[in-house]
C-alpha positions in Angstrom: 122.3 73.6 140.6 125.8 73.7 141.5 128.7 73.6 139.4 131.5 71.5 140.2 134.6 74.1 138.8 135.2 77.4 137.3 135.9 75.5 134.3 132.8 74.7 133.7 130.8 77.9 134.2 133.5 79.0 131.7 132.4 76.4 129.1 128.6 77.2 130.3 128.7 81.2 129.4 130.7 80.5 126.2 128.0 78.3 125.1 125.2 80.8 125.8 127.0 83.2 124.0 127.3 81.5 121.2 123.7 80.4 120.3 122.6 83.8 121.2 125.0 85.3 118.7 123.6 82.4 116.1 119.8 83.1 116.8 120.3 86.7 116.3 122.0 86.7 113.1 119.1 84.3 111.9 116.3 86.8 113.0 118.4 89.3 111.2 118.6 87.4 108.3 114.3 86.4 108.4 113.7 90.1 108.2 116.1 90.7 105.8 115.2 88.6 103.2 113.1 88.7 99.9 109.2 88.6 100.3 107.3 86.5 97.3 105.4 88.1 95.2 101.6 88.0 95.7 99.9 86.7 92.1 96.9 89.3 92.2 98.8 92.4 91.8 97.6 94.4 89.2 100.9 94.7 87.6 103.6 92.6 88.4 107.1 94.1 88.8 110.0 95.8 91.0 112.3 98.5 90.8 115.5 97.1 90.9 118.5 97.4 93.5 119.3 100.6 94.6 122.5 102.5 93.2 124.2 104.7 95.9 122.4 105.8 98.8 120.1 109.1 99.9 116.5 109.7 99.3 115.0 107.7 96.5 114.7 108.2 93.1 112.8 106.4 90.5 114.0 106.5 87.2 111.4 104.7 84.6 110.9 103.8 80.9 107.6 103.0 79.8 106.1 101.3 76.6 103.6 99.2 75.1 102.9 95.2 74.6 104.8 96.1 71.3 107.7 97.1 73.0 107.5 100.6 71.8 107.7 104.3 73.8 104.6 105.4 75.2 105.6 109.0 75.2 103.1 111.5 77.2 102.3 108.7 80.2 101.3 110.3 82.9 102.7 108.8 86.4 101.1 109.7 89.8 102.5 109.0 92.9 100.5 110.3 96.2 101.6 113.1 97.9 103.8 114.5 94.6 103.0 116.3 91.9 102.3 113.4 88.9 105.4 113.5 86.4 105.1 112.7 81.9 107.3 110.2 80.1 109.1 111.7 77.9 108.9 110.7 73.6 111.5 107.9 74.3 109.1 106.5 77.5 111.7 107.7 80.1 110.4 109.5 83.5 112.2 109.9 86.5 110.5 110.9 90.5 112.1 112.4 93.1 111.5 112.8 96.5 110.0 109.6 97.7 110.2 107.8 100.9 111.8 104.4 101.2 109.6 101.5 101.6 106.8 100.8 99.1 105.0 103.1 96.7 102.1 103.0 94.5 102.1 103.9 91.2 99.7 105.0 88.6 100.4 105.0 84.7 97.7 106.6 82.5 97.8 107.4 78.8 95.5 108.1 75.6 94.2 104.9 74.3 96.0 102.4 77.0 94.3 101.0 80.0 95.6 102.2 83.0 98.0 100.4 85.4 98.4 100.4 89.1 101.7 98.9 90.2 103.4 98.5 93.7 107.4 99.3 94.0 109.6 98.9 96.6 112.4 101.7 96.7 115.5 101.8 98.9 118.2 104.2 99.3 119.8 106.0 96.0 118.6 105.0 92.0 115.5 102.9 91.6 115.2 101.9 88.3 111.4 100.3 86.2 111.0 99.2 83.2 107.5 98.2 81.7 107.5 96.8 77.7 106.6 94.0 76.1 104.9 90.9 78.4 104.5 93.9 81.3 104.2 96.8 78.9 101.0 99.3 78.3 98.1 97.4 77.0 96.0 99.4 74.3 91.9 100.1 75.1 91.0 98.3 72.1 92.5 96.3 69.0 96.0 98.1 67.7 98.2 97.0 64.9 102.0 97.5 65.2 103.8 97.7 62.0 107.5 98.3 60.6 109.4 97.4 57.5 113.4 96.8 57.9 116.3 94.5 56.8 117.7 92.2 59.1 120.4 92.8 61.6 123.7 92.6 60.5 127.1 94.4 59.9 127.5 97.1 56.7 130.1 95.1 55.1 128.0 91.4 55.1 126.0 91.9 52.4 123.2 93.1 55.1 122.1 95.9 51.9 121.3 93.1 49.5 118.7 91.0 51.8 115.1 91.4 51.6 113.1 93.7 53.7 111.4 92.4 56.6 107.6 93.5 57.8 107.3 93.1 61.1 103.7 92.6 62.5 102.3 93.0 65.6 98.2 92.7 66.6 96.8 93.2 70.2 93.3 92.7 71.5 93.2 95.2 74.9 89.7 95.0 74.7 87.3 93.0 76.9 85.4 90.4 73.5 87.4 88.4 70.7 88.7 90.8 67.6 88.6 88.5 64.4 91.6 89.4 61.7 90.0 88.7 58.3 92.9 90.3 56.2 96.4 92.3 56.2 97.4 93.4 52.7 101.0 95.5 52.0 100.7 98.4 50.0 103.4 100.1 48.5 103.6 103.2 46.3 107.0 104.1 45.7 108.3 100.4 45.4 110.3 99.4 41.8 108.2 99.6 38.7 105.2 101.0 40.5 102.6 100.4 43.1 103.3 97.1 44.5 100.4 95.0 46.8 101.3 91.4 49.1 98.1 89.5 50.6 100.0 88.8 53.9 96.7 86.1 54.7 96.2 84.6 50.8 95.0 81.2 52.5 93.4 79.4 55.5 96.4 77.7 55.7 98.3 81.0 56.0 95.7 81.8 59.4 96.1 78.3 60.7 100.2 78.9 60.8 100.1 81.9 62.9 97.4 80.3 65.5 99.8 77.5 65.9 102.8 79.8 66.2 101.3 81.8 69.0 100.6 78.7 71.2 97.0 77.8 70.3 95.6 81.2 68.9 92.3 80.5 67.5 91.0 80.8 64.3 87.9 80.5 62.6 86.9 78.6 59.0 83.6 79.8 58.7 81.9 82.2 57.2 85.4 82.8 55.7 88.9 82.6 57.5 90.1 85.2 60.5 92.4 84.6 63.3 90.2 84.8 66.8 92.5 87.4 69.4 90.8 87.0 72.5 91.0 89.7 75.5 95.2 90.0 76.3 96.0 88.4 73.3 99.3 89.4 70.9 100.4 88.2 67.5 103.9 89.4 66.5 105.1 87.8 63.1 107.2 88.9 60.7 106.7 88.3 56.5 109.7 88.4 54.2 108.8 91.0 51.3 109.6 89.7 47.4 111.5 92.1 44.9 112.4 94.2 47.5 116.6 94.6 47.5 116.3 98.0 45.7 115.5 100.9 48.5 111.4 101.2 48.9 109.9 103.8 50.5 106.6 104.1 52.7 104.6 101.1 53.0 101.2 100.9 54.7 99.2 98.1 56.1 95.4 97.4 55.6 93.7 95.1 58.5 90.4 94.1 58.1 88.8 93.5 61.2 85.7 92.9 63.1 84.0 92.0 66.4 82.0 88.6 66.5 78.7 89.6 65.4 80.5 91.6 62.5 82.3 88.5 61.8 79.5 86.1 61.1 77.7 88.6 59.4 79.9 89.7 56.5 81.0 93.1 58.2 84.6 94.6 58.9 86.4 97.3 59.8 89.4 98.6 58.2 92.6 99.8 60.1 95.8 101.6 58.2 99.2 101.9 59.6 101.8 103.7 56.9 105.7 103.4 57.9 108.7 104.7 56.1 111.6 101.8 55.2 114.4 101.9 56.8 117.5 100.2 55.2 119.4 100.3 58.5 121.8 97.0 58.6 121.6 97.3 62.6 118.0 98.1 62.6 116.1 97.6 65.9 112.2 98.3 65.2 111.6 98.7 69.3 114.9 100.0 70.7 
């Protein structure tokens, strides 16, 4: 082919140029991006962005399904020496390579977990609590007694204490609740007891609050955790605006054989009130 003026091989190259500028920056750009997540990782998360560039470094906090510290984890990366959480959950690695790392958590009475992160330049940071958090080998019972939030000059002081709740089935069959009772020693006048459960109907409101929990009617009433499941729920206490002290919680539980025939065990978690206006339970 022949071309007519230099004109036109000018228009021609400036053409070429163009597109092969445009392509490129579109390769760049394919590489570059964000891979999906695959849905059968074992745990599901990333460290975020990097801050500042070098060699990575992974800073961590770790906690249960609770939200709580899991202090002690041990964290094991391959090729380094495994590093411990400290009591607030908080780890941190150094010297890793960019690009993706395994990681994995152990720690007394929690399942293990084997996650994937990817780590650039600089701070990496993870965080696993709550939905992602530390799942416990069998059933646990989380349990704190506190006023609301609010400011020291609102009143906060004179509102009942709260008991916040929490139940978690980590095992591998169904864990049937057939009680929670609130005992209190030091509280006004005396001891001082609260059947947190007095009524089926009291069993049927948490199932429905949880998004279909089951429970079960016969041979007497108990809310049905299956495997992964978690109750938080939180039960306002009566007579309780003068300063109480240490409270403990008594759930009655059982496996589904127990269940049906008239057996339990029986699981105690004591707490001290706090009268904290700006009281966080899992900060």
């Amino acid at each position: 082919m022949h071309w007519a003026t230099n004109a036109g091989r000018a228009a021609f190259c400036a053409v070429f140029v163009y597109l092969a500028v445009a392509f490129a920056h579109l390769i760049h750009f394919s590489v570059a991006g964000p891979t999906a997540a695959t849905p059968d990782e074992k745990a599901s998360t990333n460290a975020t962005e990097a801050m500042g560039d070098g060699a990575p470094r992974l800073l961590g906090r770790l906690a249960n399904v609770f939200g709580d510290p899991v202090g002690g984890a041990r964290v094991e990366t391959q090729g380094l020496d495994p590093v411990y959480a400290a009591a607030d959950g908080f780890f941190q690695i150094d010297g890793l390579d960019r690009g993706f790392q395994s990681l994995t958590i152990t720690a007394a009475r929690y399942r293990p977990v084997e996650l994937t992160v990817g780590l650039d330049g600089g701070e990496n940071r993870l965080t696993l609590q709550n939905e992602t958090g530390l799942w416990p080998v069998g059933f646990a019972v989380d349990f704190h007694v506190f006023r609301p939030s609010g400011r020291k000059d609102d009143g906060a002081a004179s509102r009942p204490l709260l008991a916040a709740v929490g139940l978690a089935n980590g095992g591998e069959t169904a864990i049937y609740v057939h009680s929670m009772r609130l005992v209190s020693h030091t509280g006004p006048g005396g001891n001082a007891e609260a059947d947190l459960l007095p009524d089926a109907a009291a069993y049927e409101r948490i199932a429905v609050d949880h998004g279909g929990l089951d429970f079960a009617a016969v041979p007497r009433p108990a809310l049905v955790l299956a495997p992964r499941a978690i109750v938080r729920t939180e039960f306002r206490l009566a007579n309780s605006s003068s300063e109480w002290g240490a409270f403990a919680l008594e759930v009655r539980y059982g496996g589904e054989a127990e269940h049906f025939a008239g057996r339990c065990r029986l699981l105690i978690r004591s707490v001290q009130a706090t009268a904290e206006a700006d009281y966080d339970p899992h900060r």
